[in-house]
C-alpha positions as CSV (number, residue, x, y, z in Angstrom):
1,X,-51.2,-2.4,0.5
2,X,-48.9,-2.9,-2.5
3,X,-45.7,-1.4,-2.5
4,X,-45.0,1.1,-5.2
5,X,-42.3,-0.1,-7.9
6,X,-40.3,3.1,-7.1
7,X,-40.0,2.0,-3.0
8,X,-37.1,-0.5,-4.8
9,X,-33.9,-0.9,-6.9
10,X,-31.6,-3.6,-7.9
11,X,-28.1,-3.1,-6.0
12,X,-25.7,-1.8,-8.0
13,X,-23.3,-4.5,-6.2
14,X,-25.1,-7.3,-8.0
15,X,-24.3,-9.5,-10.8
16,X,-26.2,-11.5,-12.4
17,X,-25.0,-14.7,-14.5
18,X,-26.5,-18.0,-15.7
19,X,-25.2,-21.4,-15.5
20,X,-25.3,-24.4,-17.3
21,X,-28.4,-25.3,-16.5
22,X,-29.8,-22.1,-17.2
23,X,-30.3,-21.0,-13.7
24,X,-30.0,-17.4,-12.9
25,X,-27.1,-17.1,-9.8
26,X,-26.9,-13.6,-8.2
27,X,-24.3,-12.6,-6.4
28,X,-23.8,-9.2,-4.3
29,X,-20.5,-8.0,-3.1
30,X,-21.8,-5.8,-0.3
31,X,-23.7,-8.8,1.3
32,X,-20.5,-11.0,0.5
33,X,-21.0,-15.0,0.3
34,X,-24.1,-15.3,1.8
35,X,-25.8,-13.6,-1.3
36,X,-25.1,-16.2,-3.5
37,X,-28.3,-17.4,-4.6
38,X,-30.1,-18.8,-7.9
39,X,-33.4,-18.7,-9.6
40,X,-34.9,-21.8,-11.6
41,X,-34.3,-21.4,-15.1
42,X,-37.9,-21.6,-15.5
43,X,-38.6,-18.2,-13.8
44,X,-34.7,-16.5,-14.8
45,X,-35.6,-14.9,-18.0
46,X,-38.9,-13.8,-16.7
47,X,-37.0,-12.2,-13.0
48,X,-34.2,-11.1,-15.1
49,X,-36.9,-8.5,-17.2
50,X,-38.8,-7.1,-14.0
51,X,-35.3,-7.4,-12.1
52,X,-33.6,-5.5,-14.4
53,X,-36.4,-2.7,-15.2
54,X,-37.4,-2.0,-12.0
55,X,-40.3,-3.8,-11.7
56,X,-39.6,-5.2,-8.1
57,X,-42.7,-4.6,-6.6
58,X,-44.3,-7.6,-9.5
59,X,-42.5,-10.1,-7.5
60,X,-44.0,-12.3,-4.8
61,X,-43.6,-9.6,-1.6
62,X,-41.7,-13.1,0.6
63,X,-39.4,-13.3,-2.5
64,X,-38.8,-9.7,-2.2
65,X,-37.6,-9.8,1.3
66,X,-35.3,-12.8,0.1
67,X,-33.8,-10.3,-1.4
68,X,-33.5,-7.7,0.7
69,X,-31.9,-10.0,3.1
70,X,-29.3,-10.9,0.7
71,X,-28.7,-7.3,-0.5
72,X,-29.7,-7.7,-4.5
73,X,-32.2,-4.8,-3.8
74,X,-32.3,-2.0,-1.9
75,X,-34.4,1.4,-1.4
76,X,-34.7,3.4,-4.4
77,X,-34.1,6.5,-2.4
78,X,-30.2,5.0,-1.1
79,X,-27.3,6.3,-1.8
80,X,-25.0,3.2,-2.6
81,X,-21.8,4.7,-2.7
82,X,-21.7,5.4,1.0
83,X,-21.6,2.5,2.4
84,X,-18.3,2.3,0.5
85,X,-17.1,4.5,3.5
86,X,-18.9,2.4,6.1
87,X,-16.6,-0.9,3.9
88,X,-13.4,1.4,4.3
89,X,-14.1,2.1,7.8
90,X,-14.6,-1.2,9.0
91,X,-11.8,-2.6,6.6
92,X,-9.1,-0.2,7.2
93,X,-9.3,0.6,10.3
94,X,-10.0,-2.8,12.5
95,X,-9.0,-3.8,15.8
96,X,-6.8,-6.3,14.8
97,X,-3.1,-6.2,15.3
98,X,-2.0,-8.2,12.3
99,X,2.2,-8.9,12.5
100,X,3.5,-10.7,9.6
101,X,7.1,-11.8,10.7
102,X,10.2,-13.2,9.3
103,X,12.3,-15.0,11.9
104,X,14.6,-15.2,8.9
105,X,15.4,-14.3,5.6
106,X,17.4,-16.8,5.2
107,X,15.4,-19.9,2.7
108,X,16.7,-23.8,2.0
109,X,14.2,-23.4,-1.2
110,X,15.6,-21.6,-4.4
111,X,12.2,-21.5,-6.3
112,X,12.4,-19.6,-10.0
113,X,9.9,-17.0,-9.1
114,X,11.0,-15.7,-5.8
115,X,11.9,-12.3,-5.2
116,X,13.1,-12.4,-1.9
117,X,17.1,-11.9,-1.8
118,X,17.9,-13.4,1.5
119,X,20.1,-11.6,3.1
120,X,19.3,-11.3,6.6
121,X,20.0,-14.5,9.1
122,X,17.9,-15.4,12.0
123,X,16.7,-12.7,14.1
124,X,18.6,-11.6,17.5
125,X,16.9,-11.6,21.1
126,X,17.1,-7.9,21.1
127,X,14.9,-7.4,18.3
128,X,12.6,-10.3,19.7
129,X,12.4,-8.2,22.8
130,X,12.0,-5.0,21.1
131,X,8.5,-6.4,19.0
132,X,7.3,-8.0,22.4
133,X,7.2,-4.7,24.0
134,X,5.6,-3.0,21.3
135,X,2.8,-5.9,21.2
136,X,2.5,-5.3,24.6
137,X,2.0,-2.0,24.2
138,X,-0.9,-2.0,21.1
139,X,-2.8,-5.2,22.7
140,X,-3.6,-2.2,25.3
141,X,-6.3,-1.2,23.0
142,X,-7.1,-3.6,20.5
143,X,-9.3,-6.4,20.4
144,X,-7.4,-9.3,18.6
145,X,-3.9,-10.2,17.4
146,X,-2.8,-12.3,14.6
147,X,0.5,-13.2,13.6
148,X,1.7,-14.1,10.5
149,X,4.7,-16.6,10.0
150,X,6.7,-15.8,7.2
151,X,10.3,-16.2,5.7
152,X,12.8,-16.9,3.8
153,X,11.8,-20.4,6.0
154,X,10.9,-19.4,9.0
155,X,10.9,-23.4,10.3
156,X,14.3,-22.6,9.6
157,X,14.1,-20.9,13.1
158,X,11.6,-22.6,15.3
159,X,13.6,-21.0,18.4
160,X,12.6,-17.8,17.6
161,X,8.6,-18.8,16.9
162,X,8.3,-20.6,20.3
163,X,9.6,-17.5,21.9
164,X,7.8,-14.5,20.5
165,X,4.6,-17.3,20.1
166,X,5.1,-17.9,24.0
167,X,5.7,-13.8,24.9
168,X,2.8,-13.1,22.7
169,X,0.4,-16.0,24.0
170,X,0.9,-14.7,27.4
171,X,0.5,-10.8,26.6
172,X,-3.1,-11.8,24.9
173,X,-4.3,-13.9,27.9
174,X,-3.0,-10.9,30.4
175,X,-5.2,-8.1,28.4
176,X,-8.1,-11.1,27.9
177,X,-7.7,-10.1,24.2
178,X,-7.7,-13.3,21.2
179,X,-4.6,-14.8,19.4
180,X,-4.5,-16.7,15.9
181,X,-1.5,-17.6,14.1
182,X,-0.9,-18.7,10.7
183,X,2.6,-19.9,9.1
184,X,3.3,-19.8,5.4
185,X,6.2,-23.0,4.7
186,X,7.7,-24.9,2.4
187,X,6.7,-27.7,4.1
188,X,10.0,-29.6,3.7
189,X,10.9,-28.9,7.5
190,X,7.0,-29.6,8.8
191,X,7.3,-33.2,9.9
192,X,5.2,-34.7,12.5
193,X,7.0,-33.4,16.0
194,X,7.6,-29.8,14.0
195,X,3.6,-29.8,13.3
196,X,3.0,-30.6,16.9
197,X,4.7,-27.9,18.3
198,X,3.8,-25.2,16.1
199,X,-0.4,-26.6,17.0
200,X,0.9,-26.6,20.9
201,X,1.6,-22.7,20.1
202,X,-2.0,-22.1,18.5
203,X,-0.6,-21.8,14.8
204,X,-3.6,-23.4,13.1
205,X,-3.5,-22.3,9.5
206,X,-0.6,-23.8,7.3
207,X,0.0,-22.3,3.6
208,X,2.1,-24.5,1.9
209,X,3.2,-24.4,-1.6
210,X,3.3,-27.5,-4.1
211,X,3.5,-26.8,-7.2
212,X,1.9,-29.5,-9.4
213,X,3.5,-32.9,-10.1
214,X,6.9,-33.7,-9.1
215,X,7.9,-33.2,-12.5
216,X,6.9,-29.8,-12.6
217,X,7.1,-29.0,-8.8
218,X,11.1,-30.2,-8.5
219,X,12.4,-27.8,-11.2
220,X,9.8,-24.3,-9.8
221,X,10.6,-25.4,-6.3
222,X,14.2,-27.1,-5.5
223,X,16.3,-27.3,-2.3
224,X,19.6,-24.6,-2.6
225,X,21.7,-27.5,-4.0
226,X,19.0,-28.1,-7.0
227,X,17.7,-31.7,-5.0
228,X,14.1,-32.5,-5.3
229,X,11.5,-31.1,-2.4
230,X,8.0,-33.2,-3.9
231,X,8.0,-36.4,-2.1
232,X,9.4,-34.8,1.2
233,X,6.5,-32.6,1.8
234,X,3.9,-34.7,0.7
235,X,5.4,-37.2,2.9
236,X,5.2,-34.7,6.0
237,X,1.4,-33.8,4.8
238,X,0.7,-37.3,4.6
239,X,1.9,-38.3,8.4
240,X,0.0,-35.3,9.4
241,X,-3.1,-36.3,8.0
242,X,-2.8,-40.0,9.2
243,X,-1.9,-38.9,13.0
244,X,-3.6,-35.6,13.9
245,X,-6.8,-36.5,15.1
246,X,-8.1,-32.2,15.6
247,X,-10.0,-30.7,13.3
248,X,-8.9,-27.7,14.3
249,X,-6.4,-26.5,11.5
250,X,-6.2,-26.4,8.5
251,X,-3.4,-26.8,5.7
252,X,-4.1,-24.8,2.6
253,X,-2.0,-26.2,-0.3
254,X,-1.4,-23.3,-2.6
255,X,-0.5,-23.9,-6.3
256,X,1.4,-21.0,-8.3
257,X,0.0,-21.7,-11.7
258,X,2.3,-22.0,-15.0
259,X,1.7,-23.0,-18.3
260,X,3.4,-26.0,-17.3
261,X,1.1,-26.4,-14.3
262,X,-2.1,-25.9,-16.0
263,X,-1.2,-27.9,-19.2
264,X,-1.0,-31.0,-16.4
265,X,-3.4,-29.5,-14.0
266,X,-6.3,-32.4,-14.3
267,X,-3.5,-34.7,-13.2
268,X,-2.5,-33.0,-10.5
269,X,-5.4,-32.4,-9.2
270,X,-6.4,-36.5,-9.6
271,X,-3.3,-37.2,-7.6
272,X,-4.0,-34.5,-4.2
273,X,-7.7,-35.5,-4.4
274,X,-6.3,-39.3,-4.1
275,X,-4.2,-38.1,-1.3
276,X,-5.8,-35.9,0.4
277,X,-9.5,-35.5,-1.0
278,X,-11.3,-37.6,1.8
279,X,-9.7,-35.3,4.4
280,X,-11.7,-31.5,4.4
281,X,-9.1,-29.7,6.4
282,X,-6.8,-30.1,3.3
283,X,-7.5,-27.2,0.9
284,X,-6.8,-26.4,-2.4
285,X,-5.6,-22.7,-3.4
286,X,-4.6,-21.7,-7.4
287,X,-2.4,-18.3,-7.6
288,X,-0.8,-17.1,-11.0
289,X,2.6,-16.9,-11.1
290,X,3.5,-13.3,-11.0
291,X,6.5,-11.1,-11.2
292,X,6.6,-9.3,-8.4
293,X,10.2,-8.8,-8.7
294,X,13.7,-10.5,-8.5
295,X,15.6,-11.8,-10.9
296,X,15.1,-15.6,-11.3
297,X,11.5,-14.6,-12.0
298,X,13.2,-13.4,-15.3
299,X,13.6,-16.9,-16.6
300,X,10.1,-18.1,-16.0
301,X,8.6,-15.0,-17.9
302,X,7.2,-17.2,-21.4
303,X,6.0,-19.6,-18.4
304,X,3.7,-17.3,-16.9
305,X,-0.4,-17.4,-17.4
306,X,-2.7,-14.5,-18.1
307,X,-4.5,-13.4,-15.2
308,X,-7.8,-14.7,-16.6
309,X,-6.3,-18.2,-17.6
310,X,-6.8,-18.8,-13.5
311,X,-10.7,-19.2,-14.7
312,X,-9.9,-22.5,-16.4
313,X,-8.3,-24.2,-13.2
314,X,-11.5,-23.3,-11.4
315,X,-13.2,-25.3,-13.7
316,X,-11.1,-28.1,-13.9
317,X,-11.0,-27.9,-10.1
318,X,-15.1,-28.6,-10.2
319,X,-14.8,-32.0,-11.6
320,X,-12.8,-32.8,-8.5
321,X,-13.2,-33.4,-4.3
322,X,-10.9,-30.9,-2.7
323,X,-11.5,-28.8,-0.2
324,X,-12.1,-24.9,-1.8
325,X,-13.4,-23.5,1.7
326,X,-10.6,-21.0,1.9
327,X,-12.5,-19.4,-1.3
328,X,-15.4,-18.3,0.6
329,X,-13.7,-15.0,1.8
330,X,-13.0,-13.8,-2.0
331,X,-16.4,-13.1,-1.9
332,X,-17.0,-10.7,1.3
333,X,-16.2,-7.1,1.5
334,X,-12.7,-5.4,1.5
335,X,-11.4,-9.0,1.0
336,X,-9.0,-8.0,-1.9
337,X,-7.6,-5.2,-0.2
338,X,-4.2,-5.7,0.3
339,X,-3.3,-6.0,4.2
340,X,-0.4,-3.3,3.4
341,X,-3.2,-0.7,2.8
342,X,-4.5,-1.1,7.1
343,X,-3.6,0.6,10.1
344,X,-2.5,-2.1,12.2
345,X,-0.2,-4.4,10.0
346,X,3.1,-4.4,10.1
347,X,5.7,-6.3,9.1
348,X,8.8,-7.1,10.7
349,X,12.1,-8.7,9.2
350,X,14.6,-10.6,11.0
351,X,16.8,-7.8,11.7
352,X,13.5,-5.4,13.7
353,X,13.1,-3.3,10.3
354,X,9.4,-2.2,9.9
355,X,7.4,-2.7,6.1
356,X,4.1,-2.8,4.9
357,X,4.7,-4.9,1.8
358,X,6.2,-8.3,2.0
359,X,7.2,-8.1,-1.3
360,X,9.4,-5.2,-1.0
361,X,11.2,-6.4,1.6
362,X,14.4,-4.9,0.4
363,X,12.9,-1.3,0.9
364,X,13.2,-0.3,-2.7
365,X,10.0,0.8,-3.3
366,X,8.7,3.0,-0.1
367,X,7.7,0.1,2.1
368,X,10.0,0.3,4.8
369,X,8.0,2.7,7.7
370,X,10.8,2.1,10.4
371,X,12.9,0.1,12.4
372,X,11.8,-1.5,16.3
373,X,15.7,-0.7,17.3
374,X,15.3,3.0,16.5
375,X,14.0,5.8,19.0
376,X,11.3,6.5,16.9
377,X,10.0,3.0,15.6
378,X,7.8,4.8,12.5
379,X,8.3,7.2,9.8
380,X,4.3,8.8,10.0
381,X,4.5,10.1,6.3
382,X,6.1,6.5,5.0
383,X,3.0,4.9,7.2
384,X,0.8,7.1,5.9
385,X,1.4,7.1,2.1
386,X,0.6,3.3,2.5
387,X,-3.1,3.3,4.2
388,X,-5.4,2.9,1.3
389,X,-8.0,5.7,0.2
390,X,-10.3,5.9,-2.4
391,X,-7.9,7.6,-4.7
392,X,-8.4,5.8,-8.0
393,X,-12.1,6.8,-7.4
394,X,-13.5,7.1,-11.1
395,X,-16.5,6.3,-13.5
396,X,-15.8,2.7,-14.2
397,X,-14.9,1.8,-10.7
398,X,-17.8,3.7,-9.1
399,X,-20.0,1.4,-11.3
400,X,-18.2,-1.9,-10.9
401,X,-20.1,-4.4,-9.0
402,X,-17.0,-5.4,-7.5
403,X,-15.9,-2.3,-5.9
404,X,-17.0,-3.4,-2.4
405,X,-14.7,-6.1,-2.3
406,X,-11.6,-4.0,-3.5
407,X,-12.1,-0.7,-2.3
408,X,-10.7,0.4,-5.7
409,X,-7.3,0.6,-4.2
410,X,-6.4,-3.2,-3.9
411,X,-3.0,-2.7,-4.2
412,X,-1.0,0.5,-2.3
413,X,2.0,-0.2,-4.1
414,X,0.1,0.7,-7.3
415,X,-1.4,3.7,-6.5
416,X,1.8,5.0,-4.4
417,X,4.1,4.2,-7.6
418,X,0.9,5.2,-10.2
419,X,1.4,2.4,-12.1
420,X,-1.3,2.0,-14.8
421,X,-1.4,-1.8,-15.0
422,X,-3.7,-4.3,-13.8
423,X,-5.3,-1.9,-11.5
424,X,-8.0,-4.2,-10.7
425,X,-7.2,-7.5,-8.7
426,X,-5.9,-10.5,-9.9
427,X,-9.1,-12.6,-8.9
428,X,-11.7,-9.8,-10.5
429,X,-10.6,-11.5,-14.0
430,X,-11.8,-15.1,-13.2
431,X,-14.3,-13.9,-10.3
432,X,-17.5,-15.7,-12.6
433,X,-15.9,-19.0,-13.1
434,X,-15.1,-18.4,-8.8
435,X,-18.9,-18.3,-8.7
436,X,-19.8,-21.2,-11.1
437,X,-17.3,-23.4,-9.1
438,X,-19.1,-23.1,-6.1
439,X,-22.5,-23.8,-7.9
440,X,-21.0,-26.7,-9.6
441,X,-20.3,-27.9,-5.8
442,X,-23.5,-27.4,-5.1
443,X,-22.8,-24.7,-2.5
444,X,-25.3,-22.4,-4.1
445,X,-29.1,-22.5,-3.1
446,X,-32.2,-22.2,-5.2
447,X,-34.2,-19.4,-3.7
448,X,-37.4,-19.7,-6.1
């Protein structure tokens, strides 16, 4: 028996957009990446009409359950909008402990856009054994914990990662619970015996930041004395590639985007795929340059790209072999929601002080919740204030595709300080050139 054509309905979390080749791709941010899908272009203007006038049930009934699986339609009699709760629920409120962690404020990098003001040296064994009890004393009831290196440079302070790595290793494999770690560096410290003891303490994601060629990179990213950082941390990248057999990491070379950067960003580009295209744990990661506060920042301000300039470096980037895996989660739900806006981060500066923001670690704009030295670690209305909601609920978002994926309240800061700027995420503006590099990688399957 043929299904009636009101039994369906196209998601209102799909988009639709064609490529060069004239093949429709759909995409739906409920489903997340594994959507992703295209229709010949033979068939894309003829699916497009019945697609987008409710004429589901004139399709092929296997295609239509292709569909269904991947989300792009769903029962005309469902609501939509709540399974925005069931996102919120399941992003917000996980069972993760996530700790981001500064072993010290203190940096041997004075980069032009950083706002940090470094002020805080390494952190004491009191306050190491203050955030060991209270991991102890969360892991009780949740499922996994991740920790988060940060700094300043916190290889600055290896002493202090092998110790609360080593406390918090041990608390995870009494309470049968899982640990991950991640470290974001500079990579000027991460030689080969550095590397090998940070693996040793199951930190297998590396976020380092090189900021095009030397030319570029040298004068965005010198030591404290003004000296040159470029060929020592592609020297360290190098020796690791060349003498760490595991597969098991991965180093995610993040780029902070300039005009300088992108005016040289095909060269660039030819030189890491040289050095490290052949190698897939190596991965390539654009970010704008953004003021997020600070005043060397200041100085770089006629340097700085518009948010949808990012959108050209993604199509440069498909004419190259780089690794772009760590791009697959900008497409799954609640993936733009900041980690300030959940329950069960927090992060902790060297001297035990509790924020949800890393980039008001000063306190100077509400982030600071508490202290681990204090009686009473956190302020419940600070907390609170920064757990995200659905408060910048409105028309435009509630009919955005995208809203899935940012919970329209992507950044907490925002909505606490009702700023009126760039209230939708940094990646929304370049999200279809996101989708068109993956196509042109041939990540994205014909369906019909």
């Amino acid at each position: 028996m043929k299904l009636s054509e009101s039994e369906y309905k196209k998601s209102k979390f799909t988009m639709c957009l064609k490529n060069e080749q004239g093949q429709l791709i759909l995409f739906n941010s409920y489903t997340g990446y594994d959507s992703l899908c295209k229709i010949d272009k033979d068939y894309a203007d003829t699916f497009a009409e019945l697609f987008n006038n409710y004429k589901i049930n004139n399709l092929d009934k296997s295609f239509i359950h292709t569909l269904e699986d991947k989300g792009h339609i769903v029962s005309a009699m469902e609501d939509e909008q709540i399974k925005l709760k069931e996102i919120y629920m399941d992003t917000i409120h996980q069972k993760t402990l996530h700790l981001i962690i500064l072993p010290t404020e203190k940096c041997n990098f004075k980069c032009k856009y950083c706002y940090e003001s470094f002020v805080n040296g390494r952190m004491k064994e009191d306050v190491m054994d203050k955030i060991i009890s209270f991991v102890d004393h969360k892991m009780k009831k949740l499922e996994r914990l991740s920790v988060s290196w940060f700094g300043g440079e916190p290889l600055l302070e290896m002493g202090v990662i092998e110790k609360l790595s080593e406390a918090f290793i041990k608390i995870c494999s009494k309470y049968k619970k899982i640990y991950s770690a991640e470290i974001t560096t500079n990579g000027y410290l991460l030689n080969l015996n550095t590397f090998k003891r940070l693996y040793a303490l199951k930190v297998l994601t590396y976020q380092i930041t090189i900021d095009g060629m030397g030319s570029v990179h040298n004068i965005q990213r010198p030591l404290l004395d003004g000296s040159p950082t470029f060929d020592k941390i592609i020297g360290n990248l190098k020796d690791i590639k060349e003498n760490v057999k595991s597969r098991f990491f991965s180093v995610i070379i993040r780029t902070n985007c300039s005009r300088n950067i992108m005016n040289s960003i095909r060269d660039y580009f030819t030189y890491i795929e040289s050095a490290f295209g052949n190698d897939k744990r190596f991965q390539i990661l654009l970010r704008p340059v953004m003021d997020w506060g600070g005043d060397r920042v200041a100085e770089m301000s006629e340097g700085m790209i518009e948010m949808n300039d990012l959108g050209t470096g993604y199509d440069t980037l498909s004419q190259f072999d780089l690794g772009i895996e760590v791009y697959k989660n900008f497409f799954n739900r609640g993936a733009q929601v900041c980690y300030a806006g959940k329950c069960n981060q927090y992060c902790f500066n060297s001297v035990g002080e509790i924020f949800k923001c890393t980039c008001d670690l000063d306190g100077l704009h509400d982030s600071k919740i508490g202290c681990i030295m204090s009686e009473k670690e956190i302020n419940s209305y600070q907390y609170q204030l920064w757990l995200s909601e659905f408060r910048y609920k409105n028309n435009q978002c509630d009919s955005c595709f995208y809203s899935p994926i940012c919970l329209m309240d992507w950044c907490p800061s925002k909505r606490i300080h009702k700023e009126k700027n760039n209230l939708c995420p940094i990646d929304f503006y370049s999200f279809n050139h996101l989708i068109r590099l993956f196509d042109k990688k041939g990540l994205i399957k014909q369906i019909v």
